[in-house]
N, C-alpha and C positions, 0 to 999 in steps of 0.2 A: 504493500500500500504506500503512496504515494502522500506524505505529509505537506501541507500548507500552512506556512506560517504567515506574520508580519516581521516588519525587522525590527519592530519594538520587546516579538517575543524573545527573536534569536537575541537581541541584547540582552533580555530579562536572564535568561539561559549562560550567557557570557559572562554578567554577573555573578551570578550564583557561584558559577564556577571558581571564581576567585576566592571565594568563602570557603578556609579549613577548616576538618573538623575540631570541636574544642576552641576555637578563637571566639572573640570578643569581639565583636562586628559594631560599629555607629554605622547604623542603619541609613537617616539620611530619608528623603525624601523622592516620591513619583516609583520609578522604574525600578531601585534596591527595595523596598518593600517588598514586592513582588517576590527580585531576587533569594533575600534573608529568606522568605517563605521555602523558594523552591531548595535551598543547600541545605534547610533543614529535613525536608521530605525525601531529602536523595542520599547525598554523602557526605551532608556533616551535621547529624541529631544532636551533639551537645556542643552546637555554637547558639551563642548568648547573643541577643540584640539588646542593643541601647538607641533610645530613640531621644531627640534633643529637649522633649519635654518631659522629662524623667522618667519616661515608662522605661522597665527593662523584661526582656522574655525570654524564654528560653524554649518557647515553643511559637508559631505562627498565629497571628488572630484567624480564627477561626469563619470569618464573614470577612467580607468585602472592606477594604476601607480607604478612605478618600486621601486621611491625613493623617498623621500617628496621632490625633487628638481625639480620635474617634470612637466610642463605647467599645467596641468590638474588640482595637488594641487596647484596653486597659482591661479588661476581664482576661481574669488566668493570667494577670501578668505576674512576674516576681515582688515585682515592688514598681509604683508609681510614688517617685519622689519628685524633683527640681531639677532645675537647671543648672543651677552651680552644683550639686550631686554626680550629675552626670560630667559634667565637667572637669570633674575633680578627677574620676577615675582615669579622663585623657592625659590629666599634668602630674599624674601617678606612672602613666608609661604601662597602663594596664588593657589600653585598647589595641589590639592588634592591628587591622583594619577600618579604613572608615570609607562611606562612599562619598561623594561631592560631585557637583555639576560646574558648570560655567559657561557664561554668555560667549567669553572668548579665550583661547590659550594662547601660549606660545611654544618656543620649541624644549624650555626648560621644564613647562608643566606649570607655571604662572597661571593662574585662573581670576578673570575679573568678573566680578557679579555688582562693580559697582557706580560704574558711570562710562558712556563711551563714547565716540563722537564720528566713529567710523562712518557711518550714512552719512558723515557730514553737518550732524548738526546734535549738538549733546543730548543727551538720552539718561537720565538717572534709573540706573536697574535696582532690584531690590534690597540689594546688600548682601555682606556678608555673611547673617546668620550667624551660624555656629562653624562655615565653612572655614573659615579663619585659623579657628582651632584643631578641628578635625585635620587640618592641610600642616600644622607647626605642630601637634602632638602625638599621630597614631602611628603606630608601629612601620606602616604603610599606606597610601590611598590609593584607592579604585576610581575613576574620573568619568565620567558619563555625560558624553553629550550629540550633539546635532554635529553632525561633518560637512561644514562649509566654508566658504574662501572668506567669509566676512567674521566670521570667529576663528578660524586657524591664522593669527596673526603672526607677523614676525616680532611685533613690539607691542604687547597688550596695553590700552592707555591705564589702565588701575590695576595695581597688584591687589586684589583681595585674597586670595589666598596661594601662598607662595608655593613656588615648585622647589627645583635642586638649585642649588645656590653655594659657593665657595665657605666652607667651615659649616657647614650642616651636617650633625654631630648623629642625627637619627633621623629615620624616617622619612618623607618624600613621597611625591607619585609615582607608583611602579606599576600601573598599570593603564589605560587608555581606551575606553571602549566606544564606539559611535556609530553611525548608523551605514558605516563601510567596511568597517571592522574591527580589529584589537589590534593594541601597538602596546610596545614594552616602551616605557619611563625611565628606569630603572637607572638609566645611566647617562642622564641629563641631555637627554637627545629623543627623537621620534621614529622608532622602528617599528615595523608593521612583522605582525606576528601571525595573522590569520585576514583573508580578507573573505569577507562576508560572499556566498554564492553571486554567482552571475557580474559581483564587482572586479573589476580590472585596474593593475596598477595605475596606469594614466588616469585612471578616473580619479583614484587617491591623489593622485599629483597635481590636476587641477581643482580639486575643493578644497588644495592645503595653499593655507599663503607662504610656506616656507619652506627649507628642504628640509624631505623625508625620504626615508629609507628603506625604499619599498622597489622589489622588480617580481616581475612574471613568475619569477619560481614559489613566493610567497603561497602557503597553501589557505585551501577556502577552510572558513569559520567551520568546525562540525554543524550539522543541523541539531536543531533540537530533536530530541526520543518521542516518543507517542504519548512515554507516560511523562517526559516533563511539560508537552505542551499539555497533556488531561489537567496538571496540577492550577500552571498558568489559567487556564479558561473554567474553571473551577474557585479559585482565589477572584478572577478580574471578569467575570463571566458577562457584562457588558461591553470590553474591551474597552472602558474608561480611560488607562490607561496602555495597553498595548494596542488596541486597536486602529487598523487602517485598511487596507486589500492585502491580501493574504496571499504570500510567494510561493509559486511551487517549489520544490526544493527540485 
């Protein structure tokens, strides 16, 4: 049988994936929901989330949910405490992993979410959040975003939350995932590690505004399994979140 996804699920899937078992995940917001959900149902049952309004789980919400503020995530949680709680365990050195998004990168993993002029004419975006922290305290970040020429910059205008940088002592983005593929961080550059079915390196190279490290031999993303995308469409069953036309694989 023949599996059809979207590539919101195969990212959910590419997520996940980054999630070991036993680690201590900040969850993070939209698409790692999802994810935290699927690495617990698959290969990693005793990874922990932490969500940035102090819910913590060790199991997935059991119903649908828009926002980690939402009845669903706080039932069966471990503990629903604050934000400087949750905080604290980041500048403890106790979160392994953390997800983040950004309006725009660069080629170090720099992520701005907080003002930008790119179109030509300034734009205040939502801010930093808790992305600030998640990006300067977790063992590692995971980065999730839209793959286009207007966010892959060579020179982000706001550092909101910083990438690899000269005397960075821990921690970083090491990983890169968007809607073309997965790229390794890891080592203060943008290496393409999987590209998404039917995507082609040129294509990466024209939605990057800088250089990447990417050719033809680069292998396709795996598809998702039958039973990670059952889980996905069971968790997001509206496709609020992963939903769009659905790729043959």
């Amino acid at each position: 049988m023949i599996a059809t996804y979207t590539r919101r699920e195969l990212m959910v899937v590419a997520a996940a994936r980054e999630i070991r078992d036993g680690e201590v995940v900040f969850v993070g917001m939209r698409l790692p929901l999802l994810g935290f959900g699927l690495a617990k149902a698959t290969h990693a049952p005793t990874a922990v989330g932490l969500f940035e309004n102090g819910v913590i789980r060790d199991r997935p919400a059991e119903a649908f949910i828009y926002t980690m503020g939402d009845p669903p995530n706080i039932v069966g949680a471990i503990a629903c405490l604050g934000l400087n709680d949750v905080m604290s365990l980041l500048q403890q050195g106790r979160v392994d992993v953390g997800f983040i998004g950004g309006a725009e990168i660069d080629p170090h993993g720099n992520l701005n979410t907080t003002r930008t002029s790119g179109s030509g004419s300034l734009v205040r975006l939502p801010g930093s959040g808790g992305g600030g922290d998640i990006a300067s305290l977790a063992g590692r970040t995971v980065l999730i975003m839209e793959h286009e020429p207007r966010r892959f910059r060579e020179r982000v205008d706001y550092i909101t939350s910083p990438g690899h940088f000269p005397g960075r002592r821990r921690g970083g983005p090491a990983t890169l995932i968007t809607t073309l593929g997965v790229f390794d961080l890891s080592r203060g550059q943008v290496r393409a590690v999987s590209l998404h079915p039917g995507v082609t390196a040129a294509q990466v190279r024209q939605a990057t505004g800088f250089a990447i490290t990417v050719d033809d031999s680069v292998p396709p993303t795996t598809p998702p399994s039958m039973d990670e995308l059952a889980y996905i469409r069971r968790a997001d069953p509206e496709g609020f979140w992963t939903g769009e036309r659905r790729k043959s694989e």
